[in-house]
C-alpha positions in Angstrom: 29.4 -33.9 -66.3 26.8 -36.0 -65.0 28.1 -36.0 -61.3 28.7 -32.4 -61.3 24.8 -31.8 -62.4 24.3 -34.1 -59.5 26.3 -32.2 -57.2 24.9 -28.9 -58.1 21.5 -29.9 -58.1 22.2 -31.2 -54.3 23.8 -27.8 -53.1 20.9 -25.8 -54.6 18.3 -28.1 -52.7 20.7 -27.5 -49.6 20.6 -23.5 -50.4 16.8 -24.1 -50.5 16.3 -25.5 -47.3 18.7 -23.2 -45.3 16.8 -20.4 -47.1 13.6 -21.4 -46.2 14.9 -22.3 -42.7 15.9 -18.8 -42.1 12.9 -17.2 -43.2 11.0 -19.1 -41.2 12.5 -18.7 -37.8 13.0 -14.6 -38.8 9.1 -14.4 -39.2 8.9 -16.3 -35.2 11.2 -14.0 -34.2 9.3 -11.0 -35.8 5.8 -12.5 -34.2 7.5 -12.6 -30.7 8.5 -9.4 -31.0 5.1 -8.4 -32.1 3.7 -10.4 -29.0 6.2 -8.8 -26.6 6.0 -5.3 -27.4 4.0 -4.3 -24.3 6.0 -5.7 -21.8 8.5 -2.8 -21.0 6.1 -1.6 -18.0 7.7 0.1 -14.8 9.0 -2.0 -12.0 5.7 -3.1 -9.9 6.0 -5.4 -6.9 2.7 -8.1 -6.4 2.7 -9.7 -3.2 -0.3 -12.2 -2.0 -2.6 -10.2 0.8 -3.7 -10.9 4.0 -7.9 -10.6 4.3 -8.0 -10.2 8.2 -5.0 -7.6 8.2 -6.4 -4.7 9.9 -2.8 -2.8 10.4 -3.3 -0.6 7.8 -6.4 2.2 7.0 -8.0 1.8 3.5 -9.9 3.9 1.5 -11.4 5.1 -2.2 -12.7 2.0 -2.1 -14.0 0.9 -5.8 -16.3 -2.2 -6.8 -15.9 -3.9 -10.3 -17.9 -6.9 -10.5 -16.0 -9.8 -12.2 -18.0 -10.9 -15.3 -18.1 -13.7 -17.7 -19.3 -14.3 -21.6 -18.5 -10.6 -22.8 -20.3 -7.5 -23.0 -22.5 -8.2 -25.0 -23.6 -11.7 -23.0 -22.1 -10.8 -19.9 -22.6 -12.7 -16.1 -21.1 -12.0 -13.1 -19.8 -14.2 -10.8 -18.5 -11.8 -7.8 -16.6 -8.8 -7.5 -12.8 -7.2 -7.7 -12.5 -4.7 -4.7 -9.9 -2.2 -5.1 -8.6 0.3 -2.6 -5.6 2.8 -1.5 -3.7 2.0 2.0 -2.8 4.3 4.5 1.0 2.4 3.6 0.8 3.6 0.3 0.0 0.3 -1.7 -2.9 -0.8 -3.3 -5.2 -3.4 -2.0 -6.8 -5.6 -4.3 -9.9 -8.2 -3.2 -11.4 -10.6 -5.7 -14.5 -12.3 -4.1 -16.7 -14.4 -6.2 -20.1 -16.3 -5.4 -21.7 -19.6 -4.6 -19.8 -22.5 -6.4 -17.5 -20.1 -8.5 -14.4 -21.1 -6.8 -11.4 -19.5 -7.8 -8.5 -21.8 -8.9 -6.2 -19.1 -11.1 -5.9 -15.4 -11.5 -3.9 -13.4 -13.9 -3.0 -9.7 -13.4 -1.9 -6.9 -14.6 -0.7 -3.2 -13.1 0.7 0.0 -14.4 0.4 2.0 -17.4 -2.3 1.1 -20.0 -0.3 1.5 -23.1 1.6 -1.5 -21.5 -0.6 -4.5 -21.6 0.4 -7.7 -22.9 -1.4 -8.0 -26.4 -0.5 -10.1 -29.8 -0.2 -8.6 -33.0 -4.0 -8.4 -33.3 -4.6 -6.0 -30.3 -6.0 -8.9 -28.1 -4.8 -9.5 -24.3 -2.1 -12.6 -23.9 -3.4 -13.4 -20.6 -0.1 -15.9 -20.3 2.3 -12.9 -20.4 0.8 -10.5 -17.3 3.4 -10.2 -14.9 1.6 -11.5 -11.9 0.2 -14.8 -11.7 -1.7 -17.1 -8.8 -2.2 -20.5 -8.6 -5.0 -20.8 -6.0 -6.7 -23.7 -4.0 -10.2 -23.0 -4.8 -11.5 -20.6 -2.7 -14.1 -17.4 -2.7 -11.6 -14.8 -1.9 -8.2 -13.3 -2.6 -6.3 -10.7 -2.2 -3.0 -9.5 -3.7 -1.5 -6.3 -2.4 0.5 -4.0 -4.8 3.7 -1.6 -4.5 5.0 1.2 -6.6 2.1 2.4 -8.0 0.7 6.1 -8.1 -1.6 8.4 -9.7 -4.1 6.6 -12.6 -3.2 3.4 -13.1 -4.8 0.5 -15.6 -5.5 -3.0 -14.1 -6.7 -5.6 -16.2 -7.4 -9.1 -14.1 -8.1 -12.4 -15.7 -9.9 -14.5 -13.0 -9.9 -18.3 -13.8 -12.5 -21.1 -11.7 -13.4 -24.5 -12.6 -16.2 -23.9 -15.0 -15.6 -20.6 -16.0 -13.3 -17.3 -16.5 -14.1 -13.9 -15.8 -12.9 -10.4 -16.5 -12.8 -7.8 -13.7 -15.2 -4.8 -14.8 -16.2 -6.8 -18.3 -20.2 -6.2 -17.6 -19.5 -2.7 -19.0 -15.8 -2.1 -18.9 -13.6 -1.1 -21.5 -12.3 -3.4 -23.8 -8.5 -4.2 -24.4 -8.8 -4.6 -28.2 -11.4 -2.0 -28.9 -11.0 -3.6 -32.8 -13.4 -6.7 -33.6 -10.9 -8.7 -30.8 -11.8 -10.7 -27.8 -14.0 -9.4 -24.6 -11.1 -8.8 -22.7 -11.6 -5.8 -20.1 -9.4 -3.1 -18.6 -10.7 -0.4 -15.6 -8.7 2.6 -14.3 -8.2 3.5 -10.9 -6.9 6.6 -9.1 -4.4 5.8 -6.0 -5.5 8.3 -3.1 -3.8 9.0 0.0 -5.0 7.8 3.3 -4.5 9.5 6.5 -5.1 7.3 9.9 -7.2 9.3 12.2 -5.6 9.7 15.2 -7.8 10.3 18.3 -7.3 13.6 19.2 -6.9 13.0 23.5 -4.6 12.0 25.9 -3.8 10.0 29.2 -3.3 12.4 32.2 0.8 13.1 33.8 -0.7 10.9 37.2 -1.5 8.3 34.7 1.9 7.8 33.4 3.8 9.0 36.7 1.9 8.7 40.1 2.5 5.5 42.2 5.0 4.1 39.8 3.0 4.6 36.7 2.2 2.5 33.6 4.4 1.2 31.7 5.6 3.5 29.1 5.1 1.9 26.0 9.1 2.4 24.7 10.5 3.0 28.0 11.6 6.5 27.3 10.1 9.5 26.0 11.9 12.5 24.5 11.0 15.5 25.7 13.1 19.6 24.8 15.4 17.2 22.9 16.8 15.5 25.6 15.9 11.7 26.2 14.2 10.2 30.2 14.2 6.5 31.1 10.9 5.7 33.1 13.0 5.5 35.8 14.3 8.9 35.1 10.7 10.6 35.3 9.6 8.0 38.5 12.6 9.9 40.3 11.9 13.5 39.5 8.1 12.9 40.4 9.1 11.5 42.9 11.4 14.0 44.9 9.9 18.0 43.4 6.7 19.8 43.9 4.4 18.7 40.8 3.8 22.6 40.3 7.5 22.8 39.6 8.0 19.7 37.2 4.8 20.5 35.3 5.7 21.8 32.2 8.1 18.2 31.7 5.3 15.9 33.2 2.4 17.4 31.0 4.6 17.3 27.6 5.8 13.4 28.4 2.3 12.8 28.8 0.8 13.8 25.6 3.7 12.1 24.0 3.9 8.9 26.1 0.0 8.9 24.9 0.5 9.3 21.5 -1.5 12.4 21.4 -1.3 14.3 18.1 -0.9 17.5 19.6 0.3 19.5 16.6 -3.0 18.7 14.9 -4.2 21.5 17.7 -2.8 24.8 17.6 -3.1 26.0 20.8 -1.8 23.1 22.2 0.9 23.2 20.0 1.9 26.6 20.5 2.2 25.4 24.7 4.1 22.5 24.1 6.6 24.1 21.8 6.6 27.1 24.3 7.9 24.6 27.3 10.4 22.2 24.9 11.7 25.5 23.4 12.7 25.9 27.1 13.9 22.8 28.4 16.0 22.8 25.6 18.3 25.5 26.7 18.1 24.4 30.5 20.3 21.4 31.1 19.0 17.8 31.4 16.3 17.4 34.4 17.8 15.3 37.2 16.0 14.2 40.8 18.5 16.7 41.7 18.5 19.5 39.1 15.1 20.7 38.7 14.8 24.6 37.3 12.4 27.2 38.2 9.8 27.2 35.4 9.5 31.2 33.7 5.4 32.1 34.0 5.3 32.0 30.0 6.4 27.9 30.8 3.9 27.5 33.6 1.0 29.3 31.7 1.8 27.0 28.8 2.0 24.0 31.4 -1.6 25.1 32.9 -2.8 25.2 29.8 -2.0 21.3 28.4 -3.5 20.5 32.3 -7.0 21.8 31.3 -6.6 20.4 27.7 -6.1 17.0 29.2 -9.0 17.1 31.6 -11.2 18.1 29.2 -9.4 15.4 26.5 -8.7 12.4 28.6 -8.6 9.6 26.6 -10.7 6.7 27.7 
C-alpha cells in the first residue's frame, strides 16, 4: 500500500510539472503572437542608396529632423530626407551632425496599421524589416520599391552615444497610450516627370560630311528601321529638297527631341511618317517624290529646328 502511495504521489508530481510545463510555453507562444501581430505588411523591397547617383529626377522632397530624448525633451541630431524618383521608388537620406555618427538604423515602410509593436502598443525596433549595420558615418541612404500613395515610415537611427527617432521633435507617436517616444511620419509618393529640353540638333548635324555618330546606330523613322550607313547613302546621292521630310524626322529623333510635347510639330511629323509608311523602304536608289502636304510638313520641322537648335 505503501509503494503504491509512493507511486501515485510520483505520477501526480510528474502530471504537475508537465502541466505547468505546458502552460507555460502556451502563454510564450500567446506573447509571440501578440508581438508578431503587425508583421503581415505587403511585399517592400529596401535596397542601400547611392548619394552621388544623379540618374534619376527627385522630387516632393520632405525634411524630418531626427530627434532624440522624446517629445517632451526632445534634441535633434540631423535630418531624414525623403523624396519620390522619377523611377518610381522612394529615396530616403538620413544625415546627421557633428560627432553623431551613425553606426545602426532600423526601418520600417508600408501601411501604418503594420508596425512592429508588443502587446503594450510600443515599437519592437528588433522586428522592422529593414535593417543596416553602418561604419560610422554622417550619411545614408536606402532606396525603396513597391511603395505608392500614403505610406507610414517609422526609422530608428542608432550612433554611439545616442538613438534617434525620425520626426520625434513633434511627430506622431507609435503608442499614442502612456508607451515609449517612439515616432511615425507619413508621406505621399508623387510622380516625377524628367524635363526633357524641348530642342533639337539640325538634319546637317547628324548627316552632312559623314555626320555624328548616331547614338544607337539606327533610327526608326514611318516604321521602317535606317543604319547610319543607310541615311549617309541617301544624303549622299538625292537633292536634300527631296529627302527632307526623312532627314528632318531622323533628326528630331536621332536628337532625342520630345516632339509630341509640341503639337504642331507633332501634327508634321506624324503627317510625313504617316506617309513613308505606305511608300516602300528609302534606298540610295529608291527615293519618292514627297506630296506638298509632306513637304509643307518637312518645311515646317526646318524652321522649328532653326529656331530650337539645341546647343
Amino acid at each position: 500500500m505503501k509503494h503504491v502511495s509512493k507511486l501515485l504521489w510520483f505520477s501526480l508530481c510528474l502530471f504537475s510539472l508537465w502541466l505547468l510545463g505546458c502552460q507555460k510555453e502556451a502563454r510564450s507562444t500567446d506573447e509571440n503572437k501578440l508581438s508578431l501581430s503587425n508583421l503581415n505588411a505587403p511585399s517592400i523591397t529596401a535596397s542601400i542608396g547611392s548619394l552621388t547617383d544623379n540618374t534619376v529626377t527627385k522630387c516632393a522632397a520632405q525634411t524630418f529632423s531626427l530627434c532624440t530624448g522624446g517629445n517632451a525633451n526632445s534634441a535633434s541630431i540631423g535630418n531624414l530626407k525623403v523624396e519620390s524618383g522619377s523611377d518610381g521608388k522612394v529615396y530616403l537620406t538620413f544625415t546627421t551632425t557633428g560627432t553623431n555618427y551613425i553606426t545602426g538604423i532600423k526601418l520600417y515602410a508600408g501601411d501604418g496599421t503594420n508596425i512592429p509593436v508588443n502587446n503594450g502598443g510600443n515599437a519592437v525596433v528588433g522586428q522592422f524589416p529593414f535593417k543596416y549595420t553602418v561604419a560610422s558615418s554622417n550619411t545614408y541612404s536606402v532606396v525603396l520599391s513597391d511603395l505608392t500613395g500614403t505610406i507610414t515610415l517609422a526609422a530608428h537611427v542608432e550612433t554611439a552615444a545616442t538613438a534617434a527617432w525620425a520626426d520625434g521633435c513633434t511627430g506622431t507617436r507609435i503608442n499614442t497610450g502612456n508607451g515609449n517616444w517612439a515616432t511615425k511620419l507619413t508621406y505621399t509618393v508623387q510622380p516625377c516627370t524628367v524635363s526633357v529640353p524641348l530642342c533639337s540638333m539640325s538634319q546637317g548635324y547628324w548627316f552632312a560630311n559623314g555626320g555624328h555618330t548616331w547614338p544607337s546606330g539606327s533610327v526608326v523613322v514611318g516604321g521602317k528601321t535606317y543604319t547610319q550607313a543607310e541615311g549617309a547613302a541617301i544624303w549622299n546621292t538625292y537633292s536634300k529638297n527631296l529627302i527632307l521630310g526623312f532627314t528632318q524626322v531622323a533628326a528630331l529623333k536621332l536628337s532625342g527631341t520630345a516632339y509630341n510635347s509640341d503639337a504642331q510639330l507633332n501634327q508634321a511629323v506624324t503627317t510625313i511618317e504617316t506617309w513613308l509608311t505606305s511608300q516602300s523602304k528609302l534606298t540610295a536608289t529608291a527615293v519618292p517624290e514627297m506630296p506638298t502636304n509632306v513637304s509643307a510638313a518637312a518645311g515646317f520641322i526646318g524652321d522649328w529646328i532653326n529656331t530650337h537648335h539645341c546647343n
